[in-house]
C-alpha positions as CSV (number, residue, x, y, z in Angstrom):
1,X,0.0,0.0,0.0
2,X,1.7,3.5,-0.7
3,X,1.9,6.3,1.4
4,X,-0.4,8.6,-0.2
5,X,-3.3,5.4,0.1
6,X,-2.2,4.7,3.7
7,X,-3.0,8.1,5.2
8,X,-6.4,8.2,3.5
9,X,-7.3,4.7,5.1
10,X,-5.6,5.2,8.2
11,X,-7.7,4.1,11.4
12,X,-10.4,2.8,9.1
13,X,-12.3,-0.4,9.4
14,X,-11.7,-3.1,6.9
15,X,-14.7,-5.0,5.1
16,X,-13.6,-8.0,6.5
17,X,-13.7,-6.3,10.0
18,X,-10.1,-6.3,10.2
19,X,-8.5,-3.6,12.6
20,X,-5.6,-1.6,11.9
21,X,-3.6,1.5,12.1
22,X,-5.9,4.1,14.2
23,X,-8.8,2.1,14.6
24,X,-6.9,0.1,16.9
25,X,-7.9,1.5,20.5
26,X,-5.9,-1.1,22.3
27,X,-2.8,0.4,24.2
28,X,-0.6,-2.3,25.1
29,X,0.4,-4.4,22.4
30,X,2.9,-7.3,21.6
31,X,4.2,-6.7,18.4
32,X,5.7,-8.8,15.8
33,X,7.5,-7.3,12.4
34,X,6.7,-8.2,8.9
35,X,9.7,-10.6,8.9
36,X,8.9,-12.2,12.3
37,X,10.9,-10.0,14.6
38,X,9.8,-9.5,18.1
39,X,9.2,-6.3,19.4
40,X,7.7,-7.5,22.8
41,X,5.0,-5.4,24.5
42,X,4.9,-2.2,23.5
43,X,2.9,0.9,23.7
44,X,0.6,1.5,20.7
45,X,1.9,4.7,19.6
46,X,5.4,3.1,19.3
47,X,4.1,0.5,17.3
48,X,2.5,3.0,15.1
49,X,5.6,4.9,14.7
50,X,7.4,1.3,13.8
51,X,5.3,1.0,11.5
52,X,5.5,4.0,9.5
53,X,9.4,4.0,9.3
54,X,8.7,1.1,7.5
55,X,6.0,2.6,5.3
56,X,3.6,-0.8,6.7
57,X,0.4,-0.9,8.4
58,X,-0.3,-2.3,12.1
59,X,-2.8,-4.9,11.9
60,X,-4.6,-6.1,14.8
61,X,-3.9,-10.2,14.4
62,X,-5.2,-11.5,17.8
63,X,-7.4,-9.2,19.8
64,X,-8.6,-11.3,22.3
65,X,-5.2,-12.7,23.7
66,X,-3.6,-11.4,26.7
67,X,-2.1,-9.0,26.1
68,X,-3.2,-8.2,22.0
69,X,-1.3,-9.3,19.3
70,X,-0.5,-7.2,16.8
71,X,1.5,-7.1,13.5
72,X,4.0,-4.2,11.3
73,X,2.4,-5.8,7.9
74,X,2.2,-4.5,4.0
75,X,-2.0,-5.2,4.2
76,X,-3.0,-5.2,0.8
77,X,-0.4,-7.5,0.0
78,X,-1.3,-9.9,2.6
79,X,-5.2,-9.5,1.8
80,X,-4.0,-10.5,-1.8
81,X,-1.9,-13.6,-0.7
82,X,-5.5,-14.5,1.4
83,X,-7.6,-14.3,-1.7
84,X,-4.7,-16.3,-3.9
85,X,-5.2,-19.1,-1.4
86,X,-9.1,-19.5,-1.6
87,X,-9.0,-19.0,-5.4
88,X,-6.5,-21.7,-5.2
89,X,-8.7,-24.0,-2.5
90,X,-12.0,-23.2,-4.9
91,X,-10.1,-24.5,-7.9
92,X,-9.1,-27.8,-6.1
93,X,-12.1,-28.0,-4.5
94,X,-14.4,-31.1,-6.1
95,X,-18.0,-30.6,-7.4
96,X,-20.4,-33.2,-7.1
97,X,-22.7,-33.5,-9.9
98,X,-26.3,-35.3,-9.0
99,X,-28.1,-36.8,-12.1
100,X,-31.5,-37.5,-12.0
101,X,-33.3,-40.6,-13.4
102,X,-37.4,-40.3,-13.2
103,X,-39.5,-43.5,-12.7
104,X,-43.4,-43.6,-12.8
105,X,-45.6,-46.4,-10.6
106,X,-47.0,-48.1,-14.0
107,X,-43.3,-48.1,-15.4
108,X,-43.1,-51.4,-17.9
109,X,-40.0,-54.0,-17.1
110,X,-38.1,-53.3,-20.2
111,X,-38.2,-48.9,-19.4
112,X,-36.9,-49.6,-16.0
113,X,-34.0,-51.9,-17.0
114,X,-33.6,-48.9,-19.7
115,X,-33.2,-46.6,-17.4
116,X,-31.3,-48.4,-14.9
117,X,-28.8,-48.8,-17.6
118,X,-28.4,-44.8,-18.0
119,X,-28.1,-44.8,-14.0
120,X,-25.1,-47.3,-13.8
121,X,-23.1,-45.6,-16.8
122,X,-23.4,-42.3,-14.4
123,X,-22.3,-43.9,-11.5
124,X,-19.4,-45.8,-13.1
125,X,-18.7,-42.3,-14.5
126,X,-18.4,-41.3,-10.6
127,X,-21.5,-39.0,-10.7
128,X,-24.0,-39.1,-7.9
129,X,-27.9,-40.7,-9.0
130,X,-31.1,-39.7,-7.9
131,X,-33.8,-42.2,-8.4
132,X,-37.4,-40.3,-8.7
133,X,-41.3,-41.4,-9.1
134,X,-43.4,-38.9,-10.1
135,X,-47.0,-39.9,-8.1
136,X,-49.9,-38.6,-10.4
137,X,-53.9,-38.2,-9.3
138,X,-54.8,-41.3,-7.3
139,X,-51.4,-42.6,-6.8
140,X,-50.8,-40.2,-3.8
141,X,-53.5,-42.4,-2.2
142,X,-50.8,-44.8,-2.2
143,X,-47.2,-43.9,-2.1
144,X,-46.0,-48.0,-1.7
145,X,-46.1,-47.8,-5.5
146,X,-43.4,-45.8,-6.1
147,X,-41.6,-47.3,-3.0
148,X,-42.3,-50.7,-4.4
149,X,-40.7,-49.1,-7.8
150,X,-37.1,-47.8,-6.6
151,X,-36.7,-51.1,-4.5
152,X,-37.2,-53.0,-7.8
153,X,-34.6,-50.7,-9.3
154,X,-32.1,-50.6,-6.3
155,X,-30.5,-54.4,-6.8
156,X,-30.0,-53.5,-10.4
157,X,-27.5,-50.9,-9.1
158,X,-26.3,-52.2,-5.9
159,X,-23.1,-53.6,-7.8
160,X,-21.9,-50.3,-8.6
161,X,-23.5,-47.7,-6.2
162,X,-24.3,-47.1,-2.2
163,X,-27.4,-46.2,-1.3
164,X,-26.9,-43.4,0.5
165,X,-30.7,-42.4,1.5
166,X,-33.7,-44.8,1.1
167,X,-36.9,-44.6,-0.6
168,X,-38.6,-41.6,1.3
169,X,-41.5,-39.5,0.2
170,X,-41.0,-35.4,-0.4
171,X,-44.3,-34.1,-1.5
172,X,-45.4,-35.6,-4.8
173,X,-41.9,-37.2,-5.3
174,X,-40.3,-40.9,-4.3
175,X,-37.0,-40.3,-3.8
176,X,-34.0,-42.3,-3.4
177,X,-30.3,-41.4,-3.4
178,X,-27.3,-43.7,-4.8
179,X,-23.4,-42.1,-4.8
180,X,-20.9,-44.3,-6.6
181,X,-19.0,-47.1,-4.7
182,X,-15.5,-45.7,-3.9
183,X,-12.7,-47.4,-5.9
């Protein structure tokens, strides 16, 4: 942060409700440099002076301890090396993708195995299946149906999957959850 920047944000309040510079109303601090030297406990006002030979900011690091920690730090380039590690973590960071295969209660032998077949080539592709029956008019009356349905369908896939949530009702809907088996 230059100079010029650093006296218009001095004593002001970070977004991220980091303290620093003025806004710090602490006055006994243990300071530590930018390159880990130890300045012991301190008054703030010496810190602050520390920390503009340097041309750095004082960031409060630990305001709870006893006494506070604080630290002579270049801010904006340590709020940059913060967000260079979560944009790192997010891009290593795996997504689950669900697919969804719907069933119906008067579903024909030869549709289910059809559609069982689409369910196991998403699994073996390591995506996570969710096995729906659509309940229409009177076959809310009786939500076995569908039940009976998925449990026809679930030794089909047993080889390949883990049933992670059994046949439950939500609403109109039969649901049932298979992730693939690890490898």
């Amino acid at each position: 942060m230059s100079r010029q920047n650093d006296r218009n944000n001095r004593g002001r309040k970070k977004a991220d409700d980091t303290i620093m510079n003025d806004a710090i109303s602490i006055n006994e601090l243990r300071v530590i440099g930018d390159d880990g030297e130890q300045f012991g406990i301190i008054s703030k006002d010496e810190a602050m002076k520390i920390a503009e030979d340097r041309g750095l900011d004082l960031v409060l690091m630990s305001p709870n301890a006893k006494p506070p920690v604080a630290k002579v730090m270049d801010y904006g380039k340590h709020k940059y090396e913060l967000e260079k590690k979560k944009k790192e973590a997010r891009k290593n960071q795996k997504i689950i993708e669900v697919k969804e295969v719907k069933f119906s209660c008067k579903i024909a032998e030869n549709d289910i195995s059809y559609k069982v077949k689409h369910a196991r080539e998403f699994l073996e592709k390591g995506k996570h299946v969710k096995l729906r029956v659509f309940l229409r008019g009177r076959e809310m009356a009786n939500p076995e149906w569908g039940v009976d349905v998925l449990n026809r369908v679930w030794p089909m896939l047993e080889d390949v999957g883990v049933l992670e949530s059994r046949a439950s009702q939500e609403g109109r809907y039969i649901n049932m959850y298979v992730t693939p088996q690890k490898k």
